[in-house]
GUROBA-453441 format. One record per residue: residue number from 1; residue in one letter; chain; x, y, z of N, C-alpha, C, O in turn. Coordinates in Angstrom, 2 decimals. Atoms other than C-alpha are relative to their C-alpha. Last residue first. Example, Ala and Ser with C-alpha at 12.3 -4.5 7.8 and 13.67 -1.06 7.14 Angstrom:
<rs>
+-----+-----+-------+---------+---------+---------+---------+---------+---------+---------+---------+---------+---------+---------+---------+
:   n : res : chain :     npx :     npy :     npz :    capx :    capy :    capz :     cpx :     cpy :     cpz :     opx :     opy :     opz :
+-----+-----+-------+---------+---------+---------+---------+---------+---------+---------+---------+---------+---------+---------+---------+
:   2 :   S :     A :   -0.82 :   -1.19 :   -0.06 :   13.67 :   -1.06 :    7.14 :   -0.77 :    1.09 :    0.73 :   -0.26 :    2.20 :    0.90 :
:   1 :   A :     A :    0.89 :   -1.19 :    0.00 :   12.30 :   -4.50 :    7.80 :    0.90 :    1.20 :    0.00 :    1.94 :    1.18 :    0.66 :
+-----+-----+-------+---------+---------+---------+---------+---------+---------+---------+---------+---------+---------+---------+---------+
</rs>
This chain:
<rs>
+-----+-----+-------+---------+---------+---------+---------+---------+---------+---------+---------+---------+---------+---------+---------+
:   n : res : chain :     npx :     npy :     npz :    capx :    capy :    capz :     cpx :     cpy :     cpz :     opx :     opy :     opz :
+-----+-----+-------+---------+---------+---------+---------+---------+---------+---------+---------+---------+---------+---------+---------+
: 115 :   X :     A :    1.49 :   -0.06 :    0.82 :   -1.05 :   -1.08 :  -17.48 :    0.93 :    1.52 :   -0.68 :    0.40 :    2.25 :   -1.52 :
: 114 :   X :     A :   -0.37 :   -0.56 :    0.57 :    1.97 :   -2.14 :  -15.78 :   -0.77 :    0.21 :   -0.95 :   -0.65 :   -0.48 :   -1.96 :
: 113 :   X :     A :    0.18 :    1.24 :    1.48 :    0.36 :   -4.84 :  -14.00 :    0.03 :    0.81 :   -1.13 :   -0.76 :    0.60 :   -2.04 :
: 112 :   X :     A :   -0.35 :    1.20 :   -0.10 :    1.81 :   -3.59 :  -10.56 :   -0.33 :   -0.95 :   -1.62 :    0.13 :   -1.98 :   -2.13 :
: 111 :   X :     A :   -1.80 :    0.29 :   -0.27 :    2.32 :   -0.25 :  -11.47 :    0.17 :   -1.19 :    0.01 :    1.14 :   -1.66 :   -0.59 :
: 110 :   X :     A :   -0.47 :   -0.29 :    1.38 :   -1.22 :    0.38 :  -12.75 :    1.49 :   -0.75 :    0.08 :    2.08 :   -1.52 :   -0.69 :
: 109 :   X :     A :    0.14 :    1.40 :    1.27 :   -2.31 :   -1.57 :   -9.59 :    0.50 :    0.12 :   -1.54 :    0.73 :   -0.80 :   -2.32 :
: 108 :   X :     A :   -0.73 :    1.48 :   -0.32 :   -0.46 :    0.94 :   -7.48 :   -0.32 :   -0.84 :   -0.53 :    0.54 :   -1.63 :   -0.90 :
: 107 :   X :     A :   -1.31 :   -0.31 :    0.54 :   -2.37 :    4.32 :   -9.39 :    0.84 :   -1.31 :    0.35 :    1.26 :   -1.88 :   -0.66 :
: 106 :   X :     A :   -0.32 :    0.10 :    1.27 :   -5.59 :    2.43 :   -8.82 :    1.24 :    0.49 :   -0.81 :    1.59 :    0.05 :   -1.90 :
: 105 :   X :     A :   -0.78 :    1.07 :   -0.39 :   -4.71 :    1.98 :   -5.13 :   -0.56 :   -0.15 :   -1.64 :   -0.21 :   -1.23 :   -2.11 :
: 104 :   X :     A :   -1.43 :    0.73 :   -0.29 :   -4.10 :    5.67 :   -5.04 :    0.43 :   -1.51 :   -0.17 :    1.58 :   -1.95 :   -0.13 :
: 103 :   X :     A :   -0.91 :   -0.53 :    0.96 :   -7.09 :    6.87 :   -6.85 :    1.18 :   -0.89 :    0.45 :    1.64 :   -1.85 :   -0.18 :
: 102 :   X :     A :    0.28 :    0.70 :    1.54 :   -9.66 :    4.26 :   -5.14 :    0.96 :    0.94 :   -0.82 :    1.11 :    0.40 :   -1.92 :
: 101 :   X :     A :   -0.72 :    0.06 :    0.43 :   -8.43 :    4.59 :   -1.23 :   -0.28 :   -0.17 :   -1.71 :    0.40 :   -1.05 :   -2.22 :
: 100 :   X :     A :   -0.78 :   -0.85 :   -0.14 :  -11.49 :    4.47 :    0.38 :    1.54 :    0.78 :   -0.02 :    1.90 :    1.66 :    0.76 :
:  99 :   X :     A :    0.97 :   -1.24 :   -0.59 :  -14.10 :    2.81 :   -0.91 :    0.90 :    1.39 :   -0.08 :    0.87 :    2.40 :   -0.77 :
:  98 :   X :     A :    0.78 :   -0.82 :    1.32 :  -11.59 :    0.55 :   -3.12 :   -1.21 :    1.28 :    0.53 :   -1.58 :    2.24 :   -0.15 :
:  97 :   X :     A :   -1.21 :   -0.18 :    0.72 :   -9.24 :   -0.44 :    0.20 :   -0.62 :    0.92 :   -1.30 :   -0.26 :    2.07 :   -1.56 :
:  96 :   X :     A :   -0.46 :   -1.30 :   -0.71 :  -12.52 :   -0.57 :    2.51 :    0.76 :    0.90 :   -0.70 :    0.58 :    2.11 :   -0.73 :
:  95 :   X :     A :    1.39 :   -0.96 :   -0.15 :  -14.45 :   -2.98 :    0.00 :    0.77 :    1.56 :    0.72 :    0.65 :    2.71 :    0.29 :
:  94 :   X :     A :    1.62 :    0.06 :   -0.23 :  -12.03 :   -5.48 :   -0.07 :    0.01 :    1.19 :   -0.24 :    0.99 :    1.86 :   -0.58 :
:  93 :   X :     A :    0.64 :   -0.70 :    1.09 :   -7.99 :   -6.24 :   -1.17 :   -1.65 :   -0.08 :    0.43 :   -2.14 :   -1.20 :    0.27 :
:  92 :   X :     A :    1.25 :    0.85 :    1.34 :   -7.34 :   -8.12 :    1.95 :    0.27 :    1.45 :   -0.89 :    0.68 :    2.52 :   -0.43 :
:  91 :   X :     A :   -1.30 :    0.05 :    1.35 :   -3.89 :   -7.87 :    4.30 :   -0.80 :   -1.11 :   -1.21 :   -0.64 :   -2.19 :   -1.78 :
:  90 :   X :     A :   -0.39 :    1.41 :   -0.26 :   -6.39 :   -8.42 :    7.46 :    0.85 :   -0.18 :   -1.02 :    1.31 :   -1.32 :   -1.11 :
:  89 :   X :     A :   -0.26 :    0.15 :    1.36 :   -8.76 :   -5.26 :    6.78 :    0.97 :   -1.56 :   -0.34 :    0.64 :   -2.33 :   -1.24 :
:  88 :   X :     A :    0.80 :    0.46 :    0.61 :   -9.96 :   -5.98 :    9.99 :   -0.01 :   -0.26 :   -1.13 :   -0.61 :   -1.19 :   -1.65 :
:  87 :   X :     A :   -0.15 :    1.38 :    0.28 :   -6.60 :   -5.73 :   11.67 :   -1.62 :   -0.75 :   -0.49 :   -1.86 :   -1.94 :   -0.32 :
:  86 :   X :     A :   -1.31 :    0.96 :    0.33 :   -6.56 :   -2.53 :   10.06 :    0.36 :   -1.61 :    0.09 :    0.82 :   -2.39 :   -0.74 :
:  85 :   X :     A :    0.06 :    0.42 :    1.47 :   -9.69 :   -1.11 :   10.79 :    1.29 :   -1.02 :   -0.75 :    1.34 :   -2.04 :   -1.43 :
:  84 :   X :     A :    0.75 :    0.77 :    0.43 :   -8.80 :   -1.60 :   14.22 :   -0.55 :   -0.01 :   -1.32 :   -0.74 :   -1.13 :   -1.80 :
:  83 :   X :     A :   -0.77 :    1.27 :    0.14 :   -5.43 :   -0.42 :   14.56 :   -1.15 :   -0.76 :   -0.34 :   -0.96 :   -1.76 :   -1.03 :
:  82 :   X :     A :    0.19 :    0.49 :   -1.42 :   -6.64 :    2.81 :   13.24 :    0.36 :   -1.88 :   -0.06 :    0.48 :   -2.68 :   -0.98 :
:  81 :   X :     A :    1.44 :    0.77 :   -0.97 :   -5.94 :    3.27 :    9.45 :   -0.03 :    0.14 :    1.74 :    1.08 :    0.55 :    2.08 :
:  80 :   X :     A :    0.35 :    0.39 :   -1.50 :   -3.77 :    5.42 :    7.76 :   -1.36 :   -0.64 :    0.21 :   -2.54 :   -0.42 :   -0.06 :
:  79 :   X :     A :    0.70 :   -0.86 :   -0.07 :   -2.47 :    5.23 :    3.93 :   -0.51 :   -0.55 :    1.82 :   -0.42 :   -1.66 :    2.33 :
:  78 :   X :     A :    0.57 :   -0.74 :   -1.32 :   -0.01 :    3.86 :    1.84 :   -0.88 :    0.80 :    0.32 :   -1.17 :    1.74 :   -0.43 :
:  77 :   X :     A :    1.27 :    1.14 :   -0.43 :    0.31 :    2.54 :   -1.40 :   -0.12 :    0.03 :    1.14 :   -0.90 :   -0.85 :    1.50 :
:  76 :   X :     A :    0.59 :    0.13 :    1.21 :    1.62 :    5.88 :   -3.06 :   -0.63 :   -1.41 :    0.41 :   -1.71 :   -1.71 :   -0.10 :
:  75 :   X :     A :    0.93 :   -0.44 :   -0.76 :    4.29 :    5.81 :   -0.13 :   -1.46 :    0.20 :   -0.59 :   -2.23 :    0.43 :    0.35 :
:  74 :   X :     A :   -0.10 :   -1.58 :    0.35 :    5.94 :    3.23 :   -1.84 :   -1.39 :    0.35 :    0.82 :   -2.38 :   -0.28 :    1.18 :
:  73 :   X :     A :    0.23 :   -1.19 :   -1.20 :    5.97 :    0.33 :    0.50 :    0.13 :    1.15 :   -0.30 :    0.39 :    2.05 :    0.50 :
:  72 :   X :     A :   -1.66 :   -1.03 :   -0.60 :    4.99 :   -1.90 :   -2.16 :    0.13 :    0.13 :    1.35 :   -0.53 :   -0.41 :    2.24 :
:  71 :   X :     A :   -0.62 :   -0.83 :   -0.74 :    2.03 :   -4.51 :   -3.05 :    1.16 :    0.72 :    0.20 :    2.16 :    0.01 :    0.24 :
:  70 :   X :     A :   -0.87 :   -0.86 :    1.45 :    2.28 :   -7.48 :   -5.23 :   -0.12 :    1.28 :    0.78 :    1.03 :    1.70 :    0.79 :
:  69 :   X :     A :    1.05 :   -0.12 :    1.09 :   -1.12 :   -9.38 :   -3.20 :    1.19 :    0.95 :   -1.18 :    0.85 :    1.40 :   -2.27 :
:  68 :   X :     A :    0.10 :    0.57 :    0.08 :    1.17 :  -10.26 :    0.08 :   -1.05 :   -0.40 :   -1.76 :   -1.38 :   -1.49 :   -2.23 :
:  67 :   X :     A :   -1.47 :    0.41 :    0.99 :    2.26 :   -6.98 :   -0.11 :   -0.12 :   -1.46 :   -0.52 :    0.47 :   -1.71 :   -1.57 :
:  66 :   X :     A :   -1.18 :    0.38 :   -0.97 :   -1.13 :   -5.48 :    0.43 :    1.28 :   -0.83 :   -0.52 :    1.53 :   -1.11 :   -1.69 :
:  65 :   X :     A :   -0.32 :    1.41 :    0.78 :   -2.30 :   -3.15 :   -1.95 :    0.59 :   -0.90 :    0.72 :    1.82 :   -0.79 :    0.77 :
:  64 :   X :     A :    1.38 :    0.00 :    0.47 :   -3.68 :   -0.33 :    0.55 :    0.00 :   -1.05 :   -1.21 :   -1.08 :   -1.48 :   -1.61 :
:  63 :   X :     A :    0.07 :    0.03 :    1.81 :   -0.53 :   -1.06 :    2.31 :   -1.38 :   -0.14 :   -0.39 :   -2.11 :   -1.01 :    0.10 :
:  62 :   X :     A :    0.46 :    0.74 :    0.31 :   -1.75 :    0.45 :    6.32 :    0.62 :   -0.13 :   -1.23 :    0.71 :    0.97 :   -1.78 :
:  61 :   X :     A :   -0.11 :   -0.83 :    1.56 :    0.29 :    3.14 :    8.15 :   -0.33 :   -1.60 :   -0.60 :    0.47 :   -2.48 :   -0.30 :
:  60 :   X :     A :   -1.18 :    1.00 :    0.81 :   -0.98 :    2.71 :   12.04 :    0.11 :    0.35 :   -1.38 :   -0.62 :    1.24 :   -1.82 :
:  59 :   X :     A :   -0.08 :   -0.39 :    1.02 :   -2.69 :    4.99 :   14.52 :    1.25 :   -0.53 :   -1.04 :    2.44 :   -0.23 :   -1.12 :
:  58 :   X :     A :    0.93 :    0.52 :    0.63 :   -3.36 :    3.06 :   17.75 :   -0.15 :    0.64 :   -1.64 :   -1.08 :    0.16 :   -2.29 :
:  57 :   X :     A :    0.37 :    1.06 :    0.71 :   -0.23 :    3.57 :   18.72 :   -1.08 :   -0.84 :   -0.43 :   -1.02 :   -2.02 :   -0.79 :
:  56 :   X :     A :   -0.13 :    0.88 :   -1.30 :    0.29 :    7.43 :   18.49 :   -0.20 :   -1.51 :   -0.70 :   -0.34 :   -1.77 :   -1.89 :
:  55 :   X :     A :   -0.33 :    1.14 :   -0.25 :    1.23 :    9.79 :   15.87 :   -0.27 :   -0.71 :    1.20 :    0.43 :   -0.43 :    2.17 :
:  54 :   X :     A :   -0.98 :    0.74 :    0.32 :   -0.97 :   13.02 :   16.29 :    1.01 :   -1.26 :    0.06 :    1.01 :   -1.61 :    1.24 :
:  53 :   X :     A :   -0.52 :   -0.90 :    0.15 :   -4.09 :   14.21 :   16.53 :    1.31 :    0.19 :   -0.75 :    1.53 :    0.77 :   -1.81 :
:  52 :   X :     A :   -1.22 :   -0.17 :   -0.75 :   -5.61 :   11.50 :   15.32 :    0.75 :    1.07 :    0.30 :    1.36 :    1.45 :   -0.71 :
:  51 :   X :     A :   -1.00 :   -1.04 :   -0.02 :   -9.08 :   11.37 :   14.26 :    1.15 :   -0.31 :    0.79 :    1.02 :   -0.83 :    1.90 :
:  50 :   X :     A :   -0.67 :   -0.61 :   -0.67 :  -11.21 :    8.42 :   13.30 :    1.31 :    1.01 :    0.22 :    2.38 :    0.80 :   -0.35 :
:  49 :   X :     A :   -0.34 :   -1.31 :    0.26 :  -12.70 :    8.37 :    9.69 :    0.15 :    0.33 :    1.86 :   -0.36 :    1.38 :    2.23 :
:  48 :   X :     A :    0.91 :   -0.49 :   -0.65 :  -13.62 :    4.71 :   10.21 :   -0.49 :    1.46 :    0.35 :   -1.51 :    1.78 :    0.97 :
:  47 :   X :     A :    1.12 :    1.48 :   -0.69 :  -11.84 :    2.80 :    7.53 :   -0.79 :    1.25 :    0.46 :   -1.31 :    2.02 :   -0.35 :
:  46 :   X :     A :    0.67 :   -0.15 :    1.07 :   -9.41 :    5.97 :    6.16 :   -1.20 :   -1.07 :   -0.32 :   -1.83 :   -1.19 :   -1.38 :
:  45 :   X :     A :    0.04 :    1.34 :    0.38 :   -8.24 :    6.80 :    9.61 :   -0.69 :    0.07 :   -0.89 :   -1.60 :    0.90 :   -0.83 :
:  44 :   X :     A :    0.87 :    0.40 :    0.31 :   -7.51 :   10.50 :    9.63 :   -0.10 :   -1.22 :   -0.56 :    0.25 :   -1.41 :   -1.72 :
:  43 :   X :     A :   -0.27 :    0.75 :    0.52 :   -4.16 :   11.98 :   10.98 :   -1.60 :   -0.62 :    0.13 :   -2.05 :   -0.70 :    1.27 :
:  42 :   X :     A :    1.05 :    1.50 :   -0.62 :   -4.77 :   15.47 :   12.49 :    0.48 :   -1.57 :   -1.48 :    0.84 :   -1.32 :   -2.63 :
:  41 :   X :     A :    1.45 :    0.00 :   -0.09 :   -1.65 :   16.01 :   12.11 :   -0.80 :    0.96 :   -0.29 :   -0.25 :    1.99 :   -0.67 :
:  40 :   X :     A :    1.37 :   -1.15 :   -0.74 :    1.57 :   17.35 :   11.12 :   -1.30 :   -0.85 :   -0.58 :   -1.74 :   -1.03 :   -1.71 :
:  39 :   X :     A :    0.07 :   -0.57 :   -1.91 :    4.57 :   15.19 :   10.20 :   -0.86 :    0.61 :    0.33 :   -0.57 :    0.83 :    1.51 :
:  38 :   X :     A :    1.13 :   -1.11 :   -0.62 :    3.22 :   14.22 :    6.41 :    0.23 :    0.08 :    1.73 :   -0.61 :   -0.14 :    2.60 :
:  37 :   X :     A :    0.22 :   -1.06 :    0.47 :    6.67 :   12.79 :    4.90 :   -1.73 :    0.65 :    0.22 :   -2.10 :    1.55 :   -0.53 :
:  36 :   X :     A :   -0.86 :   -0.95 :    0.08 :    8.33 :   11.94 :    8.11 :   -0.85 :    0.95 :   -1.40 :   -0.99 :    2.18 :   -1.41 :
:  35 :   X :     A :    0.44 :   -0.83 :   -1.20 :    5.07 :    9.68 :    9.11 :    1.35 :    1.37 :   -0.09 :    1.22 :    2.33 :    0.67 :
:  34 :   X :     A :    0.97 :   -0.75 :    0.55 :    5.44 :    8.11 :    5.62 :   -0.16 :    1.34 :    1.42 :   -0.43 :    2.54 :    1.33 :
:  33 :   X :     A :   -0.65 :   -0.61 :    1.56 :    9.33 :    7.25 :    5.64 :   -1.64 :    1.23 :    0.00 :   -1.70 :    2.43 :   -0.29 :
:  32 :   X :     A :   -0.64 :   -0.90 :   -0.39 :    8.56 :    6.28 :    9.40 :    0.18 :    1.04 :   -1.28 :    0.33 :    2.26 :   -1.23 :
:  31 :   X :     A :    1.05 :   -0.28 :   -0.86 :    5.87 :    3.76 :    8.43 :    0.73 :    1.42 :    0.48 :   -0.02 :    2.36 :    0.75 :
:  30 :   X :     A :    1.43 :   -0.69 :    0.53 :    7.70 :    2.45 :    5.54 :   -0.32 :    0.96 :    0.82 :   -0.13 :    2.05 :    0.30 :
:  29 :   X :     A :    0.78 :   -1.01 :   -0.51 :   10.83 :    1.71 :    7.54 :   -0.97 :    0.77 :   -1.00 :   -0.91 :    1.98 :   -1.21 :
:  28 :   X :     A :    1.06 :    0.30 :   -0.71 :   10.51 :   -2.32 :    6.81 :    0.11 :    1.74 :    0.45 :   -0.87 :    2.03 :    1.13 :
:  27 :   X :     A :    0.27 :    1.19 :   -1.06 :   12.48 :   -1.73 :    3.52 :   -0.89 :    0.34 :    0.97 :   -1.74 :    1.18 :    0.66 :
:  26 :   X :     A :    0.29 :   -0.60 :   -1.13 :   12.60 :    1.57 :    1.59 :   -0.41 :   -0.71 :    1.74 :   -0.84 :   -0.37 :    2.84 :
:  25 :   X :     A :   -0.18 :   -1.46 :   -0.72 :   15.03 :    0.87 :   -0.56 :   -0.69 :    0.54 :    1.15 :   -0.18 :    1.21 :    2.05 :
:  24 :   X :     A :   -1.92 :    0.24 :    0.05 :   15.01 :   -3.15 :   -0.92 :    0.10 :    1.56 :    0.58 :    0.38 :    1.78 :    1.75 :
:  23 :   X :     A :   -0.46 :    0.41 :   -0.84 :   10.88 :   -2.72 :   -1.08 :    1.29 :    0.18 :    0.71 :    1.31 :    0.73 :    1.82 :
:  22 :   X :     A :    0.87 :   -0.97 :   -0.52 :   11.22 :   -0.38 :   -4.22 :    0.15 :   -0.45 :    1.84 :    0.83 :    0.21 :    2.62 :
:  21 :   X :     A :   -0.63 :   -0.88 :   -0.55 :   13.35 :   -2.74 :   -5.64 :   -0.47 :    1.31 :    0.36 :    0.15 :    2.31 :   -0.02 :
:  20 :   X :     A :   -1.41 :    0.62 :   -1.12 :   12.00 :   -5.78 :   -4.71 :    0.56 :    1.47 :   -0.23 :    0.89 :    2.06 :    0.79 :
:  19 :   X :     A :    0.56 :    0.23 :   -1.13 :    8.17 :   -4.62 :   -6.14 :    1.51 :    0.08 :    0.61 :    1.66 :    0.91 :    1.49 :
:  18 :   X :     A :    0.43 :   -1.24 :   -1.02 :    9.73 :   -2.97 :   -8.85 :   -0.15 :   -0.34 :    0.89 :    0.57 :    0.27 :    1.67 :
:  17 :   X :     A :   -1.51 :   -0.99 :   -0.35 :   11.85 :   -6.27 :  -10.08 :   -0.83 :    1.51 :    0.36 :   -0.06 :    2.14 :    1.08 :
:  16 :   X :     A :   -1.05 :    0.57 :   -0.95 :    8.93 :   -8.47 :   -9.60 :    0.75 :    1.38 :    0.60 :    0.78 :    2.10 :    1.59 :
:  15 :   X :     A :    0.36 :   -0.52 :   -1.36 :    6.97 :   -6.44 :  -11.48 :    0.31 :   -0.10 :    0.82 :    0.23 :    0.75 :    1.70 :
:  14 :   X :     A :   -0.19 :   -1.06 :    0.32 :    9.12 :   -6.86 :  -14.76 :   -0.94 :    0.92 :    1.58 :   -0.78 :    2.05 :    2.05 :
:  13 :   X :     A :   -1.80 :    0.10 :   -0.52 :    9.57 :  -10.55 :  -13.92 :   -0.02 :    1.72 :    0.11 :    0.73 :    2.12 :    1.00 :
:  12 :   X :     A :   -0.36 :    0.44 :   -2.16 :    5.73 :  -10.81 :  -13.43 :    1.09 :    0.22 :   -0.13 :    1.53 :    0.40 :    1.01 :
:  11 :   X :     A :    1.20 :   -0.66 :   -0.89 :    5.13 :   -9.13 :  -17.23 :    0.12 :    0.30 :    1.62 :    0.12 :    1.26 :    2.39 :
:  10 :   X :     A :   -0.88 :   -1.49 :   -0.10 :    8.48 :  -10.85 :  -18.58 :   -0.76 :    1.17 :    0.57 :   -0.18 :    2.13 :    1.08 :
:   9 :   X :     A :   -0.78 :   -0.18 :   -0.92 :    6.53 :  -14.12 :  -17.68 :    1.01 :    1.19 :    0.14 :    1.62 :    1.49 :    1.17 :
:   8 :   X :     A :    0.75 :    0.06 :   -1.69 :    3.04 :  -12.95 :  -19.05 :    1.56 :   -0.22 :    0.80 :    1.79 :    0.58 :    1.71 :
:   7 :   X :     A :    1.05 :   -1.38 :   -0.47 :    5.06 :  -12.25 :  -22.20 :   -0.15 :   -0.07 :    0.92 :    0.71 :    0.40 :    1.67 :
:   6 :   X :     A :   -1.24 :   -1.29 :    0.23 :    6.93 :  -15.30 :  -22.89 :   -0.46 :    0.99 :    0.64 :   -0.40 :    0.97 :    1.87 :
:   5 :   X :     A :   -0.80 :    0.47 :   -0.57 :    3.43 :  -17.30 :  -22.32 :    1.47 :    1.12 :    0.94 :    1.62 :    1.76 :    1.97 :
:   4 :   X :     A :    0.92 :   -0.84 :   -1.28 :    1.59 :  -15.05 :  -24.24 :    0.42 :   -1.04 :    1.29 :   -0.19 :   -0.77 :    2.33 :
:   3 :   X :     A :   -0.07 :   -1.60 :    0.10 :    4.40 :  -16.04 :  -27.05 :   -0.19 :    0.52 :    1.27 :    0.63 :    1.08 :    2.00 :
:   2 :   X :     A :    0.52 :   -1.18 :    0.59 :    4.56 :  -19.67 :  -25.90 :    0.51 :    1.07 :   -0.33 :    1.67 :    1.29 :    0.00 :
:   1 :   X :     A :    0.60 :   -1.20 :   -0.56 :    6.69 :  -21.83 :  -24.21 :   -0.41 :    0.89 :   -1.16 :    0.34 :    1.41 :   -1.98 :
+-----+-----+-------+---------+---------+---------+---------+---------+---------+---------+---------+---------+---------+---------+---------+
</rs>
């Protein structure tokens, strides 16, 4: 094994261990963690710029990195969608995620490849 070898794997081991322990703390209640920390509507889908007044179930808390791509559930990769942008977005990195999300999911890629 290499140098850039070495490296690249202390790189992924070193993201690893945020991703799990970030996950590990705030496990599957993301959605509550985020809806506790902005309680007051209007809630604005970030796909179609539908309004929400407040929590209901067509208003969902999307990873704008999805997890399946290195992703969190810090709230920092969160953000609302409607259910239909959502299951359009389909747990992609596209067009919607960089339109409309481009500070936040450039702050989460810093994290993930520790730039």
């Amino acid at each position: 094994m290499g140098f850039f070898d070495s490296f690249n794997k202390a790189l992924q081991d070193g993201v690893d261990d945020y991703k799990n322990t970030v996950n590990k703390v705030v496990g599957s209640s993301y959605q509550n963690i985020y809806f506790n920390r902005y309680p007051n509507g209007p809630y604005i889908c970030k796909g179609c710029g539908r309004s929400f007044p407040e929590r209901d179930r067509d208003c969902t808390v999307d990873h704008i990195v999805p997890q399946k791509c290195g992703g969190t559930n810090a709230i920092t990769n969160l953000q609302i969608l409607c259910r239909s942008c959502n299951s359009s977005k389909n747990a992609q990195l596209n067009m919607l995620s960089i339109k409309y999300s481009g500070a936040a999911l450039l702050r989460e890629l810093k994290k993930v490849i520790r730039y």
